[in-house]
SEDREN-285703 format. One record per residue (C-alpha): residue in one letter; x, y, z. Coordinates in steps of 0.02 Angstrom, whole numbers, plus 32768, in hexadecimal, padded with zeros to 4 digits. Example, Ala and Ser with C-alpha at 12.3 -4.5 7.8 and 13.67 -1.06 7.14 Angstrom:
<pts>
A82677F1F8186/S82AC7FCB8165/
</pts>
This chain:
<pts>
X3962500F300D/X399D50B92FAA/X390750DB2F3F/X38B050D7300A/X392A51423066/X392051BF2FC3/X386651A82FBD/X387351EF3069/X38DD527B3043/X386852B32FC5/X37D852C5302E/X382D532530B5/X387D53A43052/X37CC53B62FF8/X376D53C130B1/X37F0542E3101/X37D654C730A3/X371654B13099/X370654CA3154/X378D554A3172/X370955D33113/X36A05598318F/X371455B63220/X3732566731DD/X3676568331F1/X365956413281/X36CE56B632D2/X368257633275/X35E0572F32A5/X36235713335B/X367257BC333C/X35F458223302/X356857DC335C/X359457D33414/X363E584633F7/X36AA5799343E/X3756576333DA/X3753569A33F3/X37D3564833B0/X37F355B4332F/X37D0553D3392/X3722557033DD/X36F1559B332F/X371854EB32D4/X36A554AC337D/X362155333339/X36135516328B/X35A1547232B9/X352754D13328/X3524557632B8/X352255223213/X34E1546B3227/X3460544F32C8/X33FA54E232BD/X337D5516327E/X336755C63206/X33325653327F/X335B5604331C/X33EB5638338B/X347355EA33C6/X34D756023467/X358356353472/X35D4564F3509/X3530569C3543/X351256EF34B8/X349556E0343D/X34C256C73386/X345E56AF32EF/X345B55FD3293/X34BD561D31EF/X3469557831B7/X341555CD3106/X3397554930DF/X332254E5314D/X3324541D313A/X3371538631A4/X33CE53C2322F/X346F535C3223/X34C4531732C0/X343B530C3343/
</pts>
């Protein structure tokens, strides 16, 4: 039961700071794109659709605004 619960410990403290860069990002694309401050929490719901789902080159709507996919290669589009 304590090699589990530390098992689980380990993998959030190792996926915790992998998507906060992301957050981060999210937000100064937000920024500097459509010239809108979101905050943490609409980011972290961003990082799928900017990052994951879309395709390179498309856009992406924000708040009706249109953001470039920061998604740098093209492959599987994950979560659809």
């Amino acid at each position: 039961m304590g090699k589990r619960i530390s098992l689980c410990l380990v993998l959030v403290a190792f996926a915790l700071p992998s998507m906060a860069g992301k957050v981060e990002e999210a937000q100064k694309v937000v920024k500097d794109t459509c010239a809108k401050d979101i905050d943490k929490d609409t980011a972290v719901r961003l990082v799928k659709e900017l990052f994951l789902s879309c395709s390179p080159g498309s856009k992406v709507d924000v708040q009706g605004c249109s953001v470039p996919c920061q998604k740098s290669t093209s492959g599987a589009v994950i979560g659809q």
